[in-house]
MARGU-924311 format. One record per atom (N, C-alpha, C, CB): residue in one letter; x, z, y; atom name. Coordinates in steps of 0.2 Angstrom, whole numbers, plus 5000, padded with zeros to 4 digits. Glycine has a CB too. Layout:
<pts>
   aa      X      Z      Y   at
    a      X      Z      Y   CA
...
</pts>
This chain:
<pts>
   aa      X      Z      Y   at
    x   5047   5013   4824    N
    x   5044   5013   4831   CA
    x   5040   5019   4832    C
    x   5040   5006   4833   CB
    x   5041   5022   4837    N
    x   5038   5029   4840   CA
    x   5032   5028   4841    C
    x   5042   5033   4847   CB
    x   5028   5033   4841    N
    x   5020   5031   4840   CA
    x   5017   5028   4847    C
    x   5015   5037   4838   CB
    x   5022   5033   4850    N
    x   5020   5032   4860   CA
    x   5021   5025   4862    C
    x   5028   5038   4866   CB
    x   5027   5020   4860    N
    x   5029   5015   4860   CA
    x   5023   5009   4857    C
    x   5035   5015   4857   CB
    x   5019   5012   4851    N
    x   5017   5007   4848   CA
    x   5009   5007   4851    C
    x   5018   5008   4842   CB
    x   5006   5013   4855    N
    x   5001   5013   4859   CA
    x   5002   5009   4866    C
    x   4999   5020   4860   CB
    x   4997   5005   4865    N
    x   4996   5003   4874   CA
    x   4994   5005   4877    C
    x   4995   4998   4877   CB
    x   4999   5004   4885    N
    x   4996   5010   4891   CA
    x   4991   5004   4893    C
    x   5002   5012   4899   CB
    x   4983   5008   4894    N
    x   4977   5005   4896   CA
    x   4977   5008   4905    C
    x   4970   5009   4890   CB
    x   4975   5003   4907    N
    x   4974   5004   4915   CA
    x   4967   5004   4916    C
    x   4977   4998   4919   CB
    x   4965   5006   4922    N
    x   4959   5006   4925   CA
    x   4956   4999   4929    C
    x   4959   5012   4929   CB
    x   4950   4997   4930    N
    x   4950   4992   4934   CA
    x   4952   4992   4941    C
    x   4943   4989   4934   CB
    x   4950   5000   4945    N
    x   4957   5000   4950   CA
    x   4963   4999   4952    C
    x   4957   5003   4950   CB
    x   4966   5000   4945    N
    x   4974   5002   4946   CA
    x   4975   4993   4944    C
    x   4978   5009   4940   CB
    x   4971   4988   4938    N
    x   4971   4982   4939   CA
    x   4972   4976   4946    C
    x   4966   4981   4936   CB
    x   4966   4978   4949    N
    x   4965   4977   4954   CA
    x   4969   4979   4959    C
    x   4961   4979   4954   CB
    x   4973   4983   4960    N
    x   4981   4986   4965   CA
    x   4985   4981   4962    C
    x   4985   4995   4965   CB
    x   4987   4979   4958    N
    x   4990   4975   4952   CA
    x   4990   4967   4956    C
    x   4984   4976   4942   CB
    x   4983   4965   4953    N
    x   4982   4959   4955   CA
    x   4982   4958   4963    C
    x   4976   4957   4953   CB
    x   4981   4965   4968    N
    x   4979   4962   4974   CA
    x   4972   4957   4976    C
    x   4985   4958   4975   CB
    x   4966   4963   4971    N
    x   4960   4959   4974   CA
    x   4956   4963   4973    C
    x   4959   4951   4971   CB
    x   4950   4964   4974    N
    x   4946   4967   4973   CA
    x   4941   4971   4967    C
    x   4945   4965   4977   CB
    x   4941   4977   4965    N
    x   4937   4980   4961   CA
    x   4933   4976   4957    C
    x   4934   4983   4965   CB
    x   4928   4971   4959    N
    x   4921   4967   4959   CA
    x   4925   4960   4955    C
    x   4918   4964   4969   CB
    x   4931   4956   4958    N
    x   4933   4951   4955   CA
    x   4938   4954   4949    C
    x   4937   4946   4961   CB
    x   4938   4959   4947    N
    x   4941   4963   4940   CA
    x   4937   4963   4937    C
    x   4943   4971   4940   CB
    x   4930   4965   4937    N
    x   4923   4966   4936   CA
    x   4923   4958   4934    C
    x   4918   4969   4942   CB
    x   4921   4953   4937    N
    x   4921   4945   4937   CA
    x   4925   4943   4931    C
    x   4923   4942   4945   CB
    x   4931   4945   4930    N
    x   4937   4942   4927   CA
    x   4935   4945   4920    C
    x   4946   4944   4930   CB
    x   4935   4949   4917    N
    x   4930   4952   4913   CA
    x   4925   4952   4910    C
    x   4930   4955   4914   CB
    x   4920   4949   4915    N
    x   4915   4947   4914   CA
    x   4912   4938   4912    C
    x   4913   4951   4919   CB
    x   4919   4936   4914    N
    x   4918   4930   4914   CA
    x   4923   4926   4906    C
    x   4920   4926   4923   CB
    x   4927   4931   4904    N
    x   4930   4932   4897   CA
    x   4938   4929   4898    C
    x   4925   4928   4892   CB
    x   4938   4930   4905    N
    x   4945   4929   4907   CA
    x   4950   4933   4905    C
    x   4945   4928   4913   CB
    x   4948   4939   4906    N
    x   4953   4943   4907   CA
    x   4949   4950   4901    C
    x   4954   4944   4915   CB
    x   4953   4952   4895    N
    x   4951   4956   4890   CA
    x   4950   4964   4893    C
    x   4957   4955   4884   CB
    x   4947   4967   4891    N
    x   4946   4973   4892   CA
    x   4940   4978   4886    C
    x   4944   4973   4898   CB
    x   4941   4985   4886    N
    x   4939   4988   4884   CA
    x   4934   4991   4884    C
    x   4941   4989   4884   CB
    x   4927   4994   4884    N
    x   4920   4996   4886   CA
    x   4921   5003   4883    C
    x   4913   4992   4884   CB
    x   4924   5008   4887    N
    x   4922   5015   4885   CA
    x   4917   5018   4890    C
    x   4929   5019   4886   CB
    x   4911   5019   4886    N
    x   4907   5022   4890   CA
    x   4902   5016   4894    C
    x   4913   5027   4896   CB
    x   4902   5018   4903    N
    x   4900   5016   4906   CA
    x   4907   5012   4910    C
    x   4895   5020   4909   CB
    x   4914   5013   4909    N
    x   4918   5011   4912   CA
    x   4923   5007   4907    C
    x   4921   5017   4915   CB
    x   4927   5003   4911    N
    x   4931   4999   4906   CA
    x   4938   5001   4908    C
    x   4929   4990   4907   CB
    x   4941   4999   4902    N
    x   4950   5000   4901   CA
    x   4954   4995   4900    C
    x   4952   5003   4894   CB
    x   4959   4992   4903    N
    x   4959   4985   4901   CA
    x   4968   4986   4901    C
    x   4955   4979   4906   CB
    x   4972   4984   4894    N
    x   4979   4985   4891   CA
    x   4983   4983   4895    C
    x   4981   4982   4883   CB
    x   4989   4985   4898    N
    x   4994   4983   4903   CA
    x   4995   4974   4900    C
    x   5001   4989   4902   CB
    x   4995   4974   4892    N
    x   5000   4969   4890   CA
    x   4994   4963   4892    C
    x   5004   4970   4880   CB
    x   4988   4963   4892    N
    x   4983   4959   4891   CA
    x   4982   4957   4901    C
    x   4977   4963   4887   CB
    x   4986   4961   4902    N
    x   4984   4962   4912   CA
    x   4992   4955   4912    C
    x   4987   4975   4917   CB
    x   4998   4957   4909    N
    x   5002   4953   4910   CA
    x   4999   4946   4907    C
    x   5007   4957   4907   CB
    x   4998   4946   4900    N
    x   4997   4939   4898   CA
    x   4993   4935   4903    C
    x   4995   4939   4891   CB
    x   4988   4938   4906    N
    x   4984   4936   4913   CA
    x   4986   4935   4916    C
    x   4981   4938   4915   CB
    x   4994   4936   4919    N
    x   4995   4932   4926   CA
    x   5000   4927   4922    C
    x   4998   4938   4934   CB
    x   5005   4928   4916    N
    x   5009   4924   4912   CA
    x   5005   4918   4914    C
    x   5010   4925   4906   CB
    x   4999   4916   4911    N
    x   4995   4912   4910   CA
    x   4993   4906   4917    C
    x   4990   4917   4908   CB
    x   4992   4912   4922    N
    x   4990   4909   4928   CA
    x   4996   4907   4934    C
    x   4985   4916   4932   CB
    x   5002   4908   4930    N
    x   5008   4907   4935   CA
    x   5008   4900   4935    C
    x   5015   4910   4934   CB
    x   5012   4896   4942    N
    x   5012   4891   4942   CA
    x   5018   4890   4948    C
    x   5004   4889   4942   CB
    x   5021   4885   4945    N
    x   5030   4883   4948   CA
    x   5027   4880   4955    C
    x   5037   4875   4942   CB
    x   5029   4882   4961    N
    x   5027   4879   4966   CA
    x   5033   4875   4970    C
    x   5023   4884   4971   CB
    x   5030   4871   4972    N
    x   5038   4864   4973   CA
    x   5036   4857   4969    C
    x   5047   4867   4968   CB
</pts>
């Protein structure tokens, strides 16, 4: 496997947040509340595309 392949793309809580369709603050909340995994670089967080996916896997629900 290529090394590019085996790094994961890390997103911003921004670009999370366009993702989810919610705000900045509830990224912040989801993270903070140990829902949703992320990274602490700095003063800012990183949080892995794959761990943004297993987060809505998780939260999906069959309606009907």
């Amino acid at each position: 496997m290529a090394q590019d392949q085996a790094r994961a793309k890390l997103l911003t809580v921004a670009e999370v947040a366009d993702i989810l369709r919610v705000s900045s603050m509830t990224v912040y909340r989801l993270v903070k509340a140990g829902e949703l995994r992320a990274l602490q670089i700095g003063k800012s967080y990183r949080l892995r595309e794959d761990d943004v996916d297993a987060f809505l896997a998780s939260r999906f629900t069959e309606a009907g």
